[in-house]
N, C-alpha and C positions, 0 to 999 in steps of 0.2 A: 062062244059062251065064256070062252077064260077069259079073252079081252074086257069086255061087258063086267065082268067079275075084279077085273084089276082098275077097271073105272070105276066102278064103285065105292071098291074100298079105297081110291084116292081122293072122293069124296067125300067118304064118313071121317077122313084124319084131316082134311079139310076145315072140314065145321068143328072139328073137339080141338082144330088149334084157334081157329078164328073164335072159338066161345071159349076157347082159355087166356086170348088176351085181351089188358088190359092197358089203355092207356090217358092215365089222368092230366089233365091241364090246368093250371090255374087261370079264374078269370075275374075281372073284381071291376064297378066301375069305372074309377081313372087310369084302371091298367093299359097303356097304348096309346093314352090321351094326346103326349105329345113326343113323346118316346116311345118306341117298342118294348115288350118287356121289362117299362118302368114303370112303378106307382109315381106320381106325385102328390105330396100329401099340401093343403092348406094347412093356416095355423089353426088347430082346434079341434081339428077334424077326426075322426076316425075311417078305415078304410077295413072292407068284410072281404076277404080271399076267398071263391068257394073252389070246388073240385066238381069232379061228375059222383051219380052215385055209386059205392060199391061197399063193400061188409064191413073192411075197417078202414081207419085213416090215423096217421100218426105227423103231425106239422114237422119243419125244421128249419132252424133257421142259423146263418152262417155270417158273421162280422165280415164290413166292406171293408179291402184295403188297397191300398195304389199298386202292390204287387201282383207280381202276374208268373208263376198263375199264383190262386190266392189259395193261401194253404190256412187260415185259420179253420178251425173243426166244425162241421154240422153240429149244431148243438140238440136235441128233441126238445121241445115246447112240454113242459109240465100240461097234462092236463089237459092239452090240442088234439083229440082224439074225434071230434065231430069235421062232419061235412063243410064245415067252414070256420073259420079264423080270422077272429077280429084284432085288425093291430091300429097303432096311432103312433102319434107324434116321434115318442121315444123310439119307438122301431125303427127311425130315419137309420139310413146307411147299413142295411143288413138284407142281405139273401134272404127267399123261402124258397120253400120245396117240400110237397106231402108225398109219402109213401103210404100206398093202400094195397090189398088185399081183396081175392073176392073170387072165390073157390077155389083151386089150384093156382088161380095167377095173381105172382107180386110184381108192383111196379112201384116208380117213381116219376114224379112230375119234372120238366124244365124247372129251372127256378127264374126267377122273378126279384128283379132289383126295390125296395122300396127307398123312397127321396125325397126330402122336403123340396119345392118348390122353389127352385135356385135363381135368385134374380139380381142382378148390377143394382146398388143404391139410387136414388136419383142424381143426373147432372145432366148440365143442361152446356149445349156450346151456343156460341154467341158469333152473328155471323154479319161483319162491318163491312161496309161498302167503302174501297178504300178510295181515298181520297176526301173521306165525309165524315172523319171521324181523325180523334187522338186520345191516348191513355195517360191518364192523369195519376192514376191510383191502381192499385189492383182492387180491382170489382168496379170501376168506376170510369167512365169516358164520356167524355164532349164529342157533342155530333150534332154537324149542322141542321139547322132549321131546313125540313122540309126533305133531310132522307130521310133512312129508316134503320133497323137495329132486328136483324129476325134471330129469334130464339127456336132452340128446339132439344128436344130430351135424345139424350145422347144413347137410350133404351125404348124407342119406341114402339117395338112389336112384344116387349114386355109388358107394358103400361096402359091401360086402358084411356077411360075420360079423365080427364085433365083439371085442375082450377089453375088460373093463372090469377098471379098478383101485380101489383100497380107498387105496392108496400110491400114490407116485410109484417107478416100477420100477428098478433099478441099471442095466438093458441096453434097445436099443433096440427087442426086439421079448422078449414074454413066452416065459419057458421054464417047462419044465417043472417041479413044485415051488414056483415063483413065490409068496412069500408075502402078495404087491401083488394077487396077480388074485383077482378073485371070482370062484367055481365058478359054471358055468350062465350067465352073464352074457354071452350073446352079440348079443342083439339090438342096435337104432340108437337105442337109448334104456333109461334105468337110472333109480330110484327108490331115493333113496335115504332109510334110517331110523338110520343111525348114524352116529357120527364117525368122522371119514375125509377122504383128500385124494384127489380123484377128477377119473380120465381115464381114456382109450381107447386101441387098441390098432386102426387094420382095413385091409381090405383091398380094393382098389378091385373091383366084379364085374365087370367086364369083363373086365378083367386082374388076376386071381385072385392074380397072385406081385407085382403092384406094392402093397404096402403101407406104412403112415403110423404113425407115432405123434403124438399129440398133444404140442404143444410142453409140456414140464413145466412152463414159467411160467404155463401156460393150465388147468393145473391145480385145483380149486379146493378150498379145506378149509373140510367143514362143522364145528361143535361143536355138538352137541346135548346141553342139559340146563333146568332149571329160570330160565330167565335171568330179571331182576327186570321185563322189560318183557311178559313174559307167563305167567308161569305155570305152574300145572299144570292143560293141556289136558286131562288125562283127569279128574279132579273138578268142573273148569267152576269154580274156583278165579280167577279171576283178575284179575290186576294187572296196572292202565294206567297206561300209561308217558306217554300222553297227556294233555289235558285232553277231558272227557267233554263230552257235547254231548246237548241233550235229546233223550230218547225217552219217547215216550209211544201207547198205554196203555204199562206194561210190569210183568205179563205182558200178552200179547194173543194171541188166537185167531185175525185175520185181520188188522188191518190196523195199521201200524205208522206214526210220525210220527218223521220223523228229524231234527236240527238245527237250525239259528235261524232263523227268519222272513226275516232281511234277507238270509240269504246262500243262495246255488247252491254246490253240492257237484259239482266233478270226477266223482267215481268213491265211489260206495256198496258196501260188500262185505261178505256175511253168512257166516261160518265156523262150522261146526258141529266140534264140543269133540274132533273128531278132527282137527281141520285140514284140512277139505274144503270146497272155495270152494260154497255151495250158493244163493248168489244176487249178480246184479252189477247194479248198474244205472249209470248215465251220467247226467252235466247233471240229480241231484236239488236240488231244492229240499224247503225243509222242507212246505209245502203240499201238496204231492203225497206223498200215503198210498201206503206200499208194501203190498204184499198178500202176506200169510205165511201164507196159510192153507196153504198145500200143505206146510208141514213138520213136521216130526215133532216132538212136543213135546217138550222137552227146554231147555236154555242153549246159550246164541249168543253169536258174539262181532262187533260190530260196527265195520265200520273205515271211515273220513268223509277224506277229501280233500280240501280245499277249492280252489279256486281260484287262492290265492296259496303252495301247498305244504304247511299245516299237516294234520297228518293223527292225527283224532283216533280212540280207542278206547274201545267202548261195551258192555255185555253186555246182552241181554233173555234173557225166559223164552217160550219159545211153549208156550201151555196146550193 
């Protein structure tokens, strides 16, 4: 009977502590969205913090700072005395946290970081096939007839759909009729085959209306034609701008001899007569045989970097 008796009343203090506490969270739309325990706010936007319910509730909230730990003061929100709390814009960079109330038990919530929606500006890298190309200008380069020039946003899992231009546009977001924009050209990256001055247009995915244009200086213009440093890539025609460096066998079936005995070569590059990088190699020397058997016979064009900057251009034949 006493046992029975002492289990019971370990029950009854049981339930009067489990029903004296409490414990509140905050939870709000884009709480967790893309961070834990962070709002992200759009521009314009408002954001509603609620809690669970209980008798009272008092907001608070606490200025961000790079220090750790961060000692600026809880401040209490005038006024923040309901089930929920609506904050915006201005609130970027500030802690919350509500303390409630609700018979015997007081608590406090985790707090919750609120943030404006942090994203890189637009830029865009530009990515030459070497040997098919030279820089005339900054923002500007000659590249043979029949490579190519790919673009791509340097923030791409920021940035949504995309407008890509052919021009620099008159207005700060693309309309309709736009004679700058290329049709279809939505993706985070663009290949380009003509001449043209080329840049983007997008829009962040999170925040679908906060959108960018790329700065027009950033800009870049290709010209593509016959330039005297390389040729006509579709004949396999071609003229170097460089001085040549041995190759041998050439033609060759399998394996190839690149350059002079005393020197190491940076960066080895073999381009097939469409302008496609289809072998690279690193730290060659002339002694070390490259192996060409896997390509399609036809002319090649070979581009040698040497060590001190000089970078020469070679053509073979693969039989």
């Amino acid at each position: 009977m006493k046992t029975k008796l002492i289990f019971l009343t370990f029950l009854l203090f049981s339930f009067l502590n489990l029903k004296a506490q409490c414990n509140p969270t905050i939870t709000s739309p884009r709480l967790g969205a893309i961070f834990s325990e962070k709002i992200l706010f759009c521009e314009g936007e408002d954001e509603v913090l609620s809690t669970q319910t209980f008798s009272t509730y008092q907001w608070y909230k606490q200025e961000w700072t790079w220090q750790t730990p961060n000692n600026n003061p809880w401040v209490a929100i005038p006024g923040a005395t309901s089930q929920q709390l609506t904050i915006n814009g201005g609130d970027q960079l500030f802690y919350f946290k509500v303390k409630v109330t609700d018979g015997d038990c007081a608590a406090e919530s985790p707090a919750v970081m609120a943030d404006g929606y942090m994203y890189g500006l637009p830029a865009m890298i530009s990515t030459f096939i070497p040997g098919t190309y030279e820089i005339t200008d900054t923002g500007e380069a000659n590249i043979c007839e029949g490579a190519s020039v790919t673009f791509e946003n340097v923030f791409p899992v920021v940035y949504g759909t995309h407008t890509w231009f052919k021009c620099v546009p008159s207005t700060s977001a693309p309309f309709t009729g736009d004679p700058c924009v290329i049709p279809g050209a939505i993706g985070d990256t663009y290949k380009a085959e003509k001449s043209g001055k080329y840049g983007f247009y997008a829009c962040t995915e999170y925040c679908p209306n906060q959108c960018q244009m790329l700065d027009p200086f950033s800009f870049v213009q290709l010209n593509f034609g016959n330039w005297p440093f390389c040729g006509d890539l579709g004949t396999g025609e071609i003229k170097l701008k460089s001085n040549a460096l041995n190759i041998y066998p050439n033609p060759t079936a399998q394996f190839l001899y690149i350059g002079k005995e005393s020197e190491v070569y940076k960066e080895i590059t073999i381009i097939d007569m469409s302008g496609k990088l289809v072998l690279k190699k690193n730290d060659h020397q002339y002694k070390q045989p490259v192996d060409v058997s896997h390509l399609v016979p036809g002319n090649y064009i070979i581009v040698s970097k040497s060590k001190n900057g000089e970078v020469y251009r070679n053509k073979f034949i693969k039989k």
